[in-house]
C-alpha positions as a Markdown table, in Angstrom:
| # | Residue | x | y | z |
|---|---|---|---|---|
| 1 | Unk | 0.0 | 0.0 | 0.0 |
| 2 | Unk | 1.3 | 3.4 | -1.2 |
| 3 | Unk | 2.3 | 5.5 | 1.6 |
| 4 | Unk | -0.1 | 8.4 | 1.5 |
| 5 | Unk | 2.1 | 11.4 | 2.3 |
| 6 | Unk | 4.6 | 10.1 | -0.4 |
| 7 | Unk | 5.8 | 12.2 | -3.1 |
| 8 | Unk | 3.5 | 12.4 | -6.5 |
| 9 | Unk | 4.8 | 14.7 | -9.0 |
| 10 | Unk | 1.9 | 14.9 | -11.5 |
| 11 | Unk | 3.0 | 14.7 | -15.3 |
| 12 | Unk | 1.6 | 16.3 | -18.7 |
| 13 | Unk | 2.0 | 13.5 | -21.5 |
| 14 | Unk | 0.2 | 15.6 | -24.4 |
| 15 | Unk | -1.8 | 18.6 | -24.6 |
| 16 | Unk | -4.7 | 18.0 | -23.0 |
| 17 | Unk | -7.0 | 20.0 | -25.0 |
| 18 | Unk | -10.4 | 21.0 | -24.4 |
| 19 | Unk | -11.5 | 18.9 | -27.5 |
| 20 | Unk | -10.5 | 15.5 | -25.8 |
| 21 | Unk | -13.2 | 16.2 | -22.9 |
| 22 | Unk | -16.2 | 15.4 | -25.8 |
| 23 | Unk | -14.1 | 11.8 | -26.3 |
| 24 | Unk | -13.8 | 10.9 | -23.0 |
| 25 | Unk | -17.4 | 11.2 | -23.0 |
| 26 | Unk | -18.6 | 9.8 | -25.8 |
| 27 | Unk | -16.1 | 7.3 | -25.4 |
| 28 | Unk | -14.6 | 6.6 | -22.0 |
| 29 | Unk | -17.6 | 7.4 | -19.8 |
| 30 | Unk | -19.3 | 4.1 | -21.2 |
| 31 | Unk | -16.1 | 2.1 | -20.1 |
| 32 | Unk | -14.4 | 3.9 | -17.1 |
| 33 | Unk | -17.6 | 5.3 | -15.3 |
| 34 | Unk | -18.3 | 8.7 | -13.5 |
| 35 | Unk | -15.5 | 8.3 | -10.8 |
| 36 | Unk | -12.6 | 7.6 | -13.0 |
| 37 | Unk | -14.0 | 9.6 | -15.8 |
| 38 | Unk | -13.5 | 12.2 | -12.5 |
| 39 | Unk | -11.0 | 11.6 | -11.3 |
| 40 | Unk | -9.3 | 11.9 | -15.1 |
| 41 | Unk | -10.9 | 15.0 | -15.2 |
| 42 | Unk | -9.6 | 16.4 | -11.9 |
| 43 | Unk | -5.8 | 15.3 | -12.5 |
| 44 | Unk | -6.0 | 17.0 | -16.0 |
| 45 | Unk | -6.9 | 20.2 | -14.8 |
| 46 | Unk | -4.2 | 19.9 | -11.4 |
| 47 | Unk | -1.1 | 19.7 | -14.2 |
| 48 | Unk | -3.0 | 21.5 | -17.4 |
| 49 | Unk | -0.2 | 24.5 | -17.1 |
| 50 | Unk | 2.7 | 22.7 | -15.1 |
| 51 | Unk | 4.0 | 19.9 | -13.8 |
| 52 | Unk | 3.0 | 20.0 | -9.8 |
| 53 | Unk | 4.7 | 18.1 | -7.1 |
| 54 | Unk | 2.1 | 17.3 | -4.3 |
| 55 | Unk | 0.7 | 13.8 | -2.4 |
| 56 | Unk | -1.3 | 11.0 | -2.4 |
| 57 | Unk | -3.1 | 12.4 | 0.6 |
| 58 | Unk | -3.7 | 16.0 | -1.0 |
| 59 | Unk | -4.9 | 14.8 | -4.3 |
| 60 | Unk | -7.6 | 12.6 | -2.4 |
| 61 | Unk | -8.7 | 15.8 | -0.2 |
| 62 | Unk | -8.6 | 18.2 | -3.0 |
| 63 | Unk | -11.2 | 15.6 | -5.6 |
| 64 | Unk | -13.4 | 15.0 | -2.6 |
| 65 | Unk | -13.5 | 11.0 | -3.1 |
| 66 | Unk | -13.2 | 9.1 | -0.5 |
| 67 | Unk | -9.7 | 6.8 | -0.7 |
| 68 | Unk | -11.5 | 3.6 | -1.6 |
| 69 | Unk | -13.1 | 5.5 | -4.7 |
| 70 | Unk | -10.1 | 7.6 | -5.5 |
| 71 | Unk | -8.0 | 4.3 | -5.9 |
| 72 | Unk | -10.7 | 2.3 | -7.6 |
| 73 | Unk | -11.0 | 5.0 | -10.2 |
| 74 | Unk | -7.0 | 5.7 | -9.9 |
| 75 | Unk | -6.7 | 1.7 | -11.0 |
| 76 | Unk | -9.2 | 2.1 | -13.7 |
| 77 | Unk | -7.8 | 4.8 | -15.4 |
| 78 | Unk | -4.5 | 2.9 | -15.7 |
| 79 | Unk | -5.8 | 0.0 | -17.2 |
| 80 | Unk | -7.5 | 1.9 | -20.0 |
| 81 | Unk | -4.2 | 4.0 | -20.3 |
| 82 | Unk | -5.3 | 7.6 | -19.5 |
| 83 | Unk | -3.2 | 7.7 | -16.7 |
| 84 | Unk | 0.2 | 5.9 | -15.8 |
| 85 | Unk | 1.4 | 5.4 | -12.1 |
| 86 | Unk | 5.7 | 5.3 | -11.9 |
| 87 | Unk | 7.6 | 4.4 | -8.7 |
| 88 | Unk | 11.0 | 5.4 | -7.8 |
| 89 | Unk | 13.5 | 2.4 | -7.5 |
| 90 | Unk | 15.5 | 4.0 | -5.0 |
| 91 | Unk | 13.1 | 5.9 | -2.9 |
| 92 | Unk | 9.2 | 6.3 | -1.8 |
| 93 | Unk | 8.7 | 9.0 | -4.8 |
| 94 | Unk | 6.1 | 8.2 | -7.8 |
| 95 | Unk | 5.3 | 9.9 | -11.0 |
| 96 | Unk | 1.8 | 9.9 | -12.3 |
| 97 | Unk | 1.5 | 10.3 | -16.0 |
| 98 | Unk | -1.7 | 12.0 | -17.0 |
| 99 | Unk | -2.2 | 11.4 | -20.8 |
| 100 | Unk | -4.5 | 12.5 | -23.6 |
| 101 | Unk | -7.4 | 10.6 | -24.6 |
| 102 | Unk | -7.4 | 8.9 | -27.8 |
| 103 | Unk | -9.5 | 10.6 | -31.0 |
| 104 | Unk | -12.4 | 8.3 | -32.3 |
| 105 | Unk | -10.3 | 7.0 | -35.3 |
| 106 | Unk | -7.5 | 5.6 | -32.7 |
| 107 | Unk | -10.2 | 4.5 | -30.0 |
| 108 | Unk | -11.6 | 2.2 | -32.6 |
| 109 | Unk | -8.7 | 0.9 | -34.3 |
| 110 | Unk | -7.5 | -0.4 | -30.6 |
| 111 | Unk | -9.2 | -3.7 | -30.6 |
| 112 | Unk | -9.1 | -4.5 | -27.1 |
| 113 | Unk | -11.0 | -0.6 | -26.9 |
| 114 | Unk | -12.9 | -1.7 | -29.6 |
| 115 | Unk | -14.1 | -5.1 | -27.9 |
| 116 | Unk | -14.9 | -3.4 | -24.3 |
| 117 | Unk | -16.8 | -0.6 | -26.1 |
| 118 | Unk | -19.1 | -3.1 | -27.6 |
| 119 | Unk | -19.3 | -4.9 | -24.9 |
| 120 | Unk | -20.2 | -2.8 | -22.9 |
| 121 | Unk | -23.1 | -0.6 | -24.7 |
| 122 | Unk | -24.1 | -2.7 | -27.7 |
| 123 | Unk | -23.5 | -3.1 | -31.1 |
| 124 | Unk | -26.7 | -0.4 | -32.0 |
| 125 | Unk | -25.1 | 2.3 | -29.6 |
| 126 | Unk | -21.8 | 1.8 | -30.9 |
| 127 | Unk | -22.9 | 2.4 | -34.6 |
| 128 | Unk | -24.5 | 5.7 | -33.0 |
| 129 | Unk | -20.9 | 6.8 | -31.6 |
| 130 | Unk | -19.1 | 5.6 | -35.4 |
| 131 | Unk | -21.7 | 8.0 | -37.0 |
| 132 | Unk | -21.2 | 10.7 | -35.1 |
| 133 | Unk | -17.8 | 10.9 | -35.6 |
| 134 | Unk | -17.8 | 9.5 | -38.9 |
| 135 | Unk | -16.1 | 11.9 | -41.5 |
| 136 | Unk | -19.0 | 12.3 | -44.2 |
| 137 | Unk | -17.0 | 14.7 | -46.6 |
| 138 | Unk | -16.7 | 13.7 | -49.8 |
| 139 | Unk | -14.1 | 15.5 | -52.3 |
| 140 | Unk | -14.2 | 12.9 | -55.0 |
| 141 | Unk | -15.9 | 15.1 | -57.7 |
| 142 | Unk | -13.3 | 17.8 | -57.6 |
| 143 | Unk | -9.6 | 18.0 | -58.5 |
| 144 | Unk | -6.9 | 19.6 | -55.6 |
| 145 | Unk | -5.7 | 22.6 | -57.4 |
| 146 | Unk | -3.7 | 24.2 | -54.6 |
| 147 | Unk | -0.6 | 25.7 | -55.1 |
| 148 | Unk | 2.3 | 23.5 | -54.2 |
| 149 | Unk | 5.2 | 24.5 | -51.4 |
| 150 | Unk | 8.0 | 25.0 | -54.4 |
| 151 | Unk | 5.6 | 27.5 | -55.9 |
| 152 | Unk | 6.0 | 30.0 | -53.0 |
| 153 | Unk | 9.0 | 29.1 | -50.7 |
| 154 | Unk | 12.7 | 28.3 | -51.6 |
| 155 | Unk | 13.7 | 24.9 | -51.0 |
| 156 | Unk | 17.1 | 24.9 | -50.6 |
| 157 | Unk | 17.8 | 24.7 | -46.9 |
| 158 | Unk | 21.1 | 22.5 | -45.1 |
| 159 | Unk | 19.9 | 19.0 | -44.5 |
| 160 | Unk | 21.9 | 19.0 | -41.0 |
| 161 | Unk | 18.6 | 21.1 | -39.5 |
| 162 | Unk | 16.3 | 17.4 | -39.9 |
| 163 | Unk | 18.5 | 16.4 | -36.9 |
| 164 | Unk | 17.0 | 19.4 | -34.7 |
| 165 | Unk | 14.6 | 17.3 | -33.1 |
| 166 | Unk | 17.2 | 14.0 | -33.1 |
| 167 | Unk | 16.2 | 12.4 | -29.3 |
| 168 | Unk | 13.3 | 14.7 | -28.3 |
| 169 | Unk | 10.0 | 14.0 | -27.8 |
| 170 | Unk | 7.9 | 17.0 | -28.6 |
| 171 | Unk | 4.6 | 17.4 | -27.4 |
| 172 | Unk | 1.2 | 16.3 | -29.2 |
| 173 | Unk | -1.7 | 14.2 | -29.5 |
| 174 | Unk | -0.2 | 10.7 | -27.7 |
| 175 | Unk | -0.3 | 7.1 | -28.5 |
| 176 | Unk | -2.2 | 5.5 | -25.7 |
| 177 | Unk | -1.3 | 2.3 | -25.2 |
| 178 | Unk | -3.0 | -0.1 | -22.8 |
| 179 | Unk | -0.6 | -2.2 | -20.4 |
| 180 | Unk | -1.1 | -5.6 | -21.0 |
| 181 | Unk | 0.3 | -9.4 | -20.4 |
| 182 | Unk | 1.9 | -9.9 | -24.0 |
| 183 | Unk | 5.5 | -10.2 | -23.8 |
| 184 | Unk | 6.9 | -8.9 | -27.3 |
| 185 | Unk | 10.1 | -11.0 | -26.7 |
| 186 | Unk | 8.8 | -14.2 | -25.9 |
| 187 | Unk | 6.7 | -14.0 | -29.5 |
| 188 | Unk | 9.6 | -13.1 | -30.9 |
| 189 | Unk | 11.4 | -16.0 | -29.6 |
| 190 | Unk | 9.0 | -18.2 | -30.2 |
| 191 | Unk | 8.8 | -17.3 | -33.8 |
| 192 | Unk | 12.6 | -18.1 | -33.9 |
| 193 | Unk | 12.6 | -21.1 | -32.5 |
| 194 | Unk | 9.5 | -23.2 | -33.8 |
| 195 | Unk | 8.5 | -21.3 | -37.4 |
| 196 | Unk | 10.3 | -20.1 | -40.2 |
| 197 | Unk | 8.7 | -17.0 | -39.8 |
| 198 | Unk | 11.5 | -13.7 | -40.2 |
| 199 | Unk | 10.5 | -11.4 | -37.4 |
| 200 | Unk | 12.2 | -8.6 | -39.4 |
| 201 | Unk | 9.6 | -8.9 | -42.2 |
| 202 | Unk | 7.3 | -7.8 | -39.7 |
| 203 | Unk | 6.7 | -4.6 | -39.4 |
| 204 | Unk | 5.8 | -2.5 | -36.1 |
| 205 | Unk | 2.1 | -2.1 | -37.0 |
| 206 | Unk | 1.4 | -5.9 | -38.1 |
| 207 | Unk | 3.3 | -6.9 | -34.2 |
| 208 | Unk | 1.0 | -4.7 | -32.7 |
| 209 | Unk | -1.8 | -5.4 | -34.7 |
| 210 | Unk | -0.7 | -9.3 | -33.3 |
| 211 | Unk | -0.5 | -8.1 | -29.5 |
| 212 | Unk | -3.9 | -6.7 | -29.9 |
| 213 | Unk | -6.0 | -9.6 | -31.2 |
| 214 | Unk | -3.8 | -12.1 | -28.5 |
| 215 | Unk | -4.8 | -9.7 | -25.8 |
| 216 | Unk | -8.5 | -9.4 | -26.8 |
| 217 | Unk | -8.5 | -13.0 | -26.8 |
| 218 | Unk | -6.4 | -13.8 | -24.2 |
| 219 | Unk | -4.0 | -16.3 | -26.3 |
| 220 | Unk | -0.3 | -16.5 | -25.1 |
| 221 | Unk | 2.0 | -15.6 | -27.3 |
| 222 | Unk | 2.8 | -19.5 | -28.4 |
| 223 | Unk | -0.5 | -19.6 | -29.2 |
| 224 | Unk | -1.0 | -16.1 | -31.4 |
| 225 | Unk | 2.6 | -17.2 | -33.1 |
| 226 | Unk | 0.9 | -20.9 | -34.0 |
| 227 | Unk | -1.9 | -19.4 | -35.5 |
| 228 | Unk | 0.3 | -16.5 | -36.9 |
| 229 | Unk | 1.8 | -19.4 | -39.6 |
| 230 | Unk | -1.3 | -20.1 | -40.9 |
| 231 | Unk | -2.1 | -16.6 | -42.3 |
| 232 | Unk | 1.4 | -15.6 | -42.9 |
| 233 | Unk | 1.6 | -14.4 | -46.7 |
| 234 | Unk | 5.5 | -15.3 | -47.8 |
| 235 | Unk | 4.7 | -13.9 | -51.2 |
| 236 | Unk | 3.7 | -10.3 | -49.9 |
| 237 | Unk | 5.4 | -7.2 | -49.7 |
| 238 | Unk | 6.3 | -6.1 | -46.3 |
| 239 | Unk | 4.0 | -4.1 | -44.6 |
| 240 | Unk | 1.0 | -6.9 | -46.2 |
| 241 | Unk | 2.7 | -10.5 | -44.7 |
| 242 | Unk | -0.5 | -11.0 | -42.3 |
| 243 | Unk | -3.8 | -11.6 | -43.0 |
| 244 | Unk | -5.5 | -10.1 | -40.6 |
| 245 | Unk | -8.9 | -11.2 | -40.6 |
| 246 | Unk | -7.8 | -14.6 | -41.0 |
| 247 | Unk | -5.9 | -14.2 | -38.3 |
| 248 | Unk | -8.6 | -12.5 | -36.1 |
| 249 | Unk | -11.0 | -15.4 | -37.0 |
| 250 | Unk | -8.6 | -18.0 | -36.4 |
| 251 | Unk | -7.8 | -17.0 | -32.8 |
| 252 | Unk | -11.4 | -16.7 | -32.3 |
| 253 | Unk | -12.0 | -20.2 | -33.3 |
| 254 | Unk | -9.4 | -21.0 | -31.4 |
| 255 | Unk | -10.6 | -19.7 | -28.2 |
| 256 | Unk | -14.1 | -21.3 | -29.0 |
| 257 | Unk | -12.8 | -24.2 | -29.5 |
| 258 | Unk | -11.0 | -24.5 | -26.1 |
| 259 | Unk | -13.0 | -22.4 | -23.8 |
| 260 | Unk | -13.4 | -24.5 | -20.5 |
| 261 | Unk | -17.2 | -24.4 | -19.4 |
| 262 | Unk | -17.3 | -23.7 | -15.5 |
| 263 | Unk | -20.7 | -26.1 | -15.5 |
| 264 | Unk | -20.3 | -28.4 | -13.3 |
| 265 | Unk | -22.1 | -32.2 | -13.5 |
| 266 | Unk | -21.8 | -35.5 | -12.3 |
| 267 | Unk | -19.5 | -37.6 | -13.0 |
| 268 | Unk | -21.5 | -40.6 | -11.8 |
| 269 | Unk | -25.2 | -40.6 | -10.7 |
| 270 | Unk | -25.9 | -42.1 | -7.6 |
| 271 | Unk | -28.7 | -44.4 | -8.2 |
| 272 | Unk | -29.3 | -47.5 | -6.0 |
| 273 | Unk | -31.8 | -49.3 | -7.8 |
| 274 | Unk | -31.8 | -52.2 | -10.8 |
| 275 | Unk | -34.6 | -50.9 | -12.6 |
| 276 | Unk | -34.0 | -50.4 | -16.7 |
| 277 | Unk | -33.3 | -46.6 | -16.5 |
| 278 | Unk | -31.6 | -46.9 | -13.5 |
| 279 | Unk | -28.9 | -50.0 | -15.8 |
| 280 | Unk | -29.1 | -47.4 | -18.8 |
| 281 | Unk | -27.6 | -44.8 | -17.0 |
| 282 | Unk | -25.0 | -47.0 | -15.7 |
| 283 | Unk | -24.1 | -48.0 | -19.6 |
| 284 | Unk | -24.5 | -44.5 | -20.0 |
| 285 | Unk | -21.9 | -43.8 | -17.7 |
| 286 | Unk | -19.8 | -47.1 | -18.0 |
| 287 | Unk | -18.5 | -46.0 | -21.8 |
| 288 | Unk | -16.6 | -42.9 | -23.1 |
| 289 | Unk | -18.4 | -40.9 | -26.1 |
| 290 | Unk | -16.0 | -41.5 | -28.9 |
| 291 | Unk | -16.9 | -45.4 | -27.9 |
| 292 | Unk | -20.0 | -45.1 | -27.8 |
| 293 | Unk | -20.7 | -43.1 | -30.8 |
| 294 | Unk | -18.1 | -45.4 | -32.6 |
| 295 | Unk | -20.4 | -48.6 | -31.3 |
| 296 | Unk | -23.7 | -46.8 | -32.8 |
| 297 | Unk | -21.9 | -46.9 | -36.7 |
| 298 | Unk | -21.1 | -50.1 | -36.6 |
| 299 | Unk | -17.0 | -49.7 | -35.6 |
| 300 | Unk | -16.4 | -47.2 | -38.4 |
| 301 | Unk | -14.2 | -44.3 | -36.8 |
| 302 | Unk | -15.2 | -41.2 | -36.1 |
| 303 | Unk | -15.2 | -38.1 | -38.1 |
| 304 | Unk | -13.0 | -35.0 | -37.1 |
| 305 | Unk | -16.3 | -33.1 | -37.1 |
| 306 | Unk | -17.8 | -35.5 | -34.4 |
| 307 | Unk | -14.6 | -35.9 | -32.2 |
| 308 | Unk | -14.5 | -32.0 | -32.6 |
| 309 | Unk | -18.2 | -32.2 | -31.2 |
| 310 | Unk | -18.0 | -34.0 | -28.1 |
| 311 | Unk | -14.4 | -32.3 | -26.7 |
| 312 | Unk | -16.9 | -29.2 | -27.4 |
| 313 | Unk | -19.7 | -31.5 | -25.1 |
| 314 | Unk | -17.1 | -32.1 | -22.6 |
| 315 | Unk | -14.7 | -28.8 | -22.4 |
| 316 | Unk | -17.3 | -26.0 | -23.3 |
| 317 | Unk | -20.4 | -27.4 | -22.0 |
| 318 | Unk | -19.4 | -29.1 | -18.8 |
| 319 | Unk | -21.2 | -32.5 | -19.7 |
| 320 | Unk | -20.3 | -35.6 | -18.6 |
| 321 | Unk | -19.9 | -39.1 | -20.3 |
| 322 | Unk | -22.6 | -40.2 | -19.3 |
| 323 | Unk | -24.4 | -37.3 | -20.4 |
| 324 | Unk | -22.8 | -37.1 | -23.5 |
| 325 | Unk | -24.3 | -40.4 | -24.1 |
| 326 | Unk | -27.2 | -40.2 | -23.3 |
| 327 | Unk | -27.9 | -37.1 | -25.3 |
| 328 | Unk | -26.1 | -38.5 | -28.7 |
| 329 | Unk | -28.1 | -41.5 | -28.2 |
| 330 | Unk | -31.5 | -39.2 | -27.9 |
| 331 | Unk | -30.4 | -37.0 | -30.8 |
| 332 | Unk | -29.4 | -40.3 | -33.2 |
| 333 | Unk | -33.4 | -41.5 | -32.7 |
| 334 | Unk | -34.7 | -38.2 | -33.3 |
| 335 | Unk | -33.1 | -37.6 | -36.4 |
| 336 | Unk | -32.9 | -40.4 | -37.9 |
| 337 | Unk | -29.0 | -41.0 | -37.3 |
| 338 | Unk | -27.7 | -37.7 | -37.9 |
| 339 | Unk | -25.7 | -35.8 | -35.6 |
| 340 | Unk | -26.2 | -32.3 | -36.5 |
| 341 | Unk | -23.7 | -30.0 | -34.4 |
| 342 | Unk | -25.7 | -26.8 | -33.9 |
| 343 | Unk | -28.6 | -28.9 | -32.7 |
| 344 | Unk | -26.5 | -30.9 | -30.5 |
| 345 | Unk | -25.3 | -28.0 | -28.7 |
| 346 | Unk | -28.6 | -26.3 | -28.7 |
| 347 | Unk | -30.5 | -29.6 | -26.4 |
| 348 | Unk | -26.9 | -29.3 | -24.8 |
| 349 | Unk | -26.9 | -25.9 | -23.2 |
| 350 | Unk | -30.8 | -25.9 | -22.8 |
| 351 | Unk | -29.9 | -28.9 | -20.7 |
| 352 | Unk | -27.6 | -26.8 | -18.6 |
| 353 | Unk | -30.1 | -24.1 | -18.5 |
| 354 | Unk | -32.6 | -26.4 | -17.1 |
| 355 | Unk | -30.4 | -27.1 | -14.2 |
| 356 | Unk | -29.3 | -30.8 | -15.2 |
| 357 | Unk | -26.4 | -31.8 | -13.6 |
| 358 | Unk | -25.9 | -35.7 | -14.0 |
| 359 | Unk | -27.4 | -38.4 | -16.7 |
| 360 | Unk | -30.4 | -39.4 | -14.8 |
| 361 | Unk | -31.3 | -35.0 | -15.2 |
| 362 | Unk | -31.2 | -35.9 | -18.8 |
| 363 | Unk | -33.6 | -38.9 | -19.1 |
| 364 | Unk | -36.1 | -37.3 | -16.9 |
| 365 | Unk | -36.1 | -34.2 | -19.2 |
| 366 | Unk | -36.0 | -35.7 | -22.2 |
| 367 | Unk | -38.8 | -38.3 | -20.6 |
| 368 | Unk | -40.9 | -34.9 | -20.0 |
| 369 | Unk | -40.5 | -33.9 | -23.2 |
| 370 | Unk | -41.9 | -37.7 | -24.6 |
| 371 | Unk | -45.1 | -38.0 | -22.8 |
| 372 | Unk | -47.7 | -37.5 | -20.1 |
| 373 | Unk | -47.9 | -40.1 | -18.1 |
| 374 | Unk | -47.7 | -41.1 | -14.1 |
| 375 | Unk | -44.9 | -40.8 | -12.3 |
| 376 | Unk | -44.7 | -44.7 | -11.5 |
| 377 | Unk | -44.7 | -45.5 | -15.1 |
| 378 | Unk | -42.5 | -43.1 | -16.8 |
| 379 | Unk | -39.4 | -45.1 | -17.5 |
| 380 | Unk | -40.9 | -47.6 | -18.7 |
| 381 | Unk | -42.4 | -45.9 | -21.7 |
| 382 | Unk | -38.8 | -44.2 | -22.2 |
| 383 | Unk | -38.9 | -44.7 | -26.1 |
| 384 | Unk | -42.6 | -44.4 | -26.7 |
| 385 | Unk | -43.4 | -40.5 | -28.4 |
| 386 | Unk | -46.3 | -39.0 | -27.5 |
| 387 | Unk | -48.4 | -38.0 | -30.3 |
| 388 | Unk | -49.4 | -35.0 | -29.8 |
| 389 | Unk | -46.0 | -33.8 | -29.1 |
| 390 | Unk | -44.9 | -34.9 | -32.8 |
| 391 | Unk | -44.6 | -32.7 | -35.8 |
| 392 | Unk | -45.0 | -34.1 | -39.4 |
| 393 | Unk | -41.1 | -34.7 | -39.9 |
| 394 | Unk | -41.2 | -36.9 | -36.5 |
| 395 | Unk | -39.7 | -34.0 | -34.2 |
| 396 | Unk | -40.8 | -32.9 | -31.1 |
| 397 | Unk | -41.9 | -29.2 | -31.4 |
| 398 | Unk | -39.4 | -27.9 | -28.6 |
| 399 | Unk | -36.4 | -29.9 | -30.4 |
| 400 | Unk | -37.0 | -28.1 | -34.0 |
| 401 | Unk | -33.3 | -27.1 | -35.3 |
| 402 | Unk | -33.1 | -23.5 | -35.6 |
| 403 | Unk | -30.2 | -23.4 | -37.1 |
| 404 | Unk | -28.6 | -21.8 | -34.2 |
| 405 | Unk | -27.0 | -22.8 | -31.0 |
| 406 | Unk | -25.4 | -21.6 | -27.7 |
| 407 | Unk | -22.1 | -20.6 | -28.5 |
| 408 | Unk | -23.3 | -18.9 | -32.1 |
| 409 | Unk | -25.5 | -16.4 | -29.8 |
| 410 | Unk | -23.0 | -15.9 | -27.5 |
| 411 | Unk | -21.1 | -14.2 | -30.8 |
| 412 | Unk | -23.8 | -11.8 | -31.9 |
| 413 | Unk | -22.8 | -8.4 | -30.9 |
């Protein structure tokens, strides 16, 4: 815990203009909320002329938070990058960096600002904000016909004056850059090692175009660098080697594909009874998917699609075996042997949503689903449809495939 009479010099890092207040608005407020948004606020206008030496404790007085607030907002401003917060190696002294916001065009073309955007206030709201500040000019019908810099100044000044500036950083509209857990070095290394990849026909833009979509998606930077040498284009100039949206749908699919549900089921049931249901959820239980599934087409192996489906069943679900089982075998009668992977996954998650947590869950829903009857008999008429439920192509009404399924909703937006 920062000591709170320690020393805080307060930093400018850009110009801090009146303009940027109508970004963080528009853009920032959505994100960051009113204390941080602030608190931002405040700290611009303490170091707008100057930089200002002063304390943890006087900067809490002075904004009128309350500590807890003033360092919940304090943290939340660093992680979206409008403010940075240095400590001295040698001593109790810090530095906090206030910087400027970033312009609409640089918001959006951070993905990981993009993402929490939309996240956060919807695709419709967003599409708002991008017209607002879209630039609807249009110059296409007329021909630039301004005079050129030769035509009214001398060009003929020493070339040693380009180094003026050599080593300075002058002052403007910054780079914001969000603090993240990508290491730069280890992708590099990796890309050494285990591809035949040239880092150096990378350009800065395409790396960082890389950090961004393995930080919006969380992928370390093995990961990102796997994916990177299936959308690396030898053949292009530099500046053009990645295909980006490939790249940004791969590591999507990727994620997808290995997103660990945190549903938690049954392993085993515990049943203590020898009726039928109470032996078919034992077989249920006794056999692993790929076996099973394998047994119902006559030994033939499975398809990559299928052994792609149930490690999706398993890892992104949460199902068991034996629910697994028993919801192939249910889906197999219903459609006549097919195993259709959106409709898998939509019974799946509704099965989840329903609150089933072990294969006996399963058989009473899907039982429900089947027929009316007493509660004494309604294992034994497991397999028997009820009529009315039926539609003409043999499907229950509430198992129609939509065409959709869990994890394809959870991408809209």
């Amino acid at each position: 815990m920062i000591d709170l009479s320690s020393e805080i010099k307060l930093v400018k890092n850009g110009l801090l203009n009146f303009e940027g207040s109508k970004f963080l608005f528009d853009l920032y407020l959505p994100l960051i909320g009113s204390d941080a948004t602030f608190l931002y606020l405040f700290l611009a206008n303490e170091v707008k002329n100057e930089d200002k030496i002063t304390s943890l404790e006087t900067l809490v007085k002075d904004s009128q938070l309350n500590l807890q607030n003033f360092l919940l907002a304090k943290k939340t401003l660093e992680s979206i990058g409008l403010i940075s917060f240095l400590k001295n190696k040698k001593e109790e002294k810090y530095i906090l960096i206030v910087t400027d916001v970033l312009t609409p065009k640089n918001f959006f073309n951070n993905l990981t600002l993009k993402g929490l955007f939309c996240q956060r206030v919807g695709n419709d709201e967003a599409e708002k904000i991008l017209k607002k500040y879209e630039i609807k000019r249009n110059y296409k019908d007329y021909e630039n016909i301004s005079a050129k810099v030769d035509e009214s100044f001398m060009i003929d000044f020493n070339p040693s004056v380009l180094d003026l500036n050599k080593g300075m950083t002058l002052e403007g509209y910054n780079k914001n850059e969000l603090r993240d857990d990508f290491s730069e070095i280890k992708f590099i290394n990796y890309l050494k090692n285990n591809t035949q990849i040239k880092v150096s026909s990378l350009t800065d833009e395409e790396i960082e175009y890389i950090r961004h979509i393995a930080t919006l998606y969380g992928l370390k930077e093995k990961d990102i660098g796997g994916l990177l040498t299936e959308c690396f284009l030898v053949e292009e100039f530099k500046g053009n080697k990645v295909d980006k949206n490939k790249l940004k749908n791969l590591a999507r699919t990727y994620v997808k594909s290995y997103r660990v549900s945190a549903n938690k089921t049954e392993k085993i049931t515990k049943i203590n009874s020898t009726s039928d249901v109470a032996n078919l959820v034992r077989f249920y239980e006794s056999t692993s998917p790929v076996k099973f599934l394998k047994s119902k087409q006559n030994g033939v192996d499975l398809s990559e699609a299928d052994l792609n489906l149930i490690e999706e069943l398993s890892a992104n679900v949460g199902l068991s075996n034996g629910m697994i089982n028993a919801l192939i075998d249910r889906v197999l009668r219903i459609q006549n042997g097919e195993l259709n992977r959106n409709y898998v996954l939509k019974i799946a998650t509704t099965l989840v949503r329903k609150g089933c947590k072990n294969t006996l869950d399963c058989l009473e829903d899907f039982n429900r689903r089947d027929q009316k009857v007493t509660k004494e008999d309604k294992y034994k008429n497991y397999d028997k449809p009820a009529k009315e439920n039926l539609k003409p192509n043999g499907q229950y009404e509430e198992d129609i495939d939509d065409g959709t399924s869990f994890f394809d909703e959870d991408d809209e937006g």
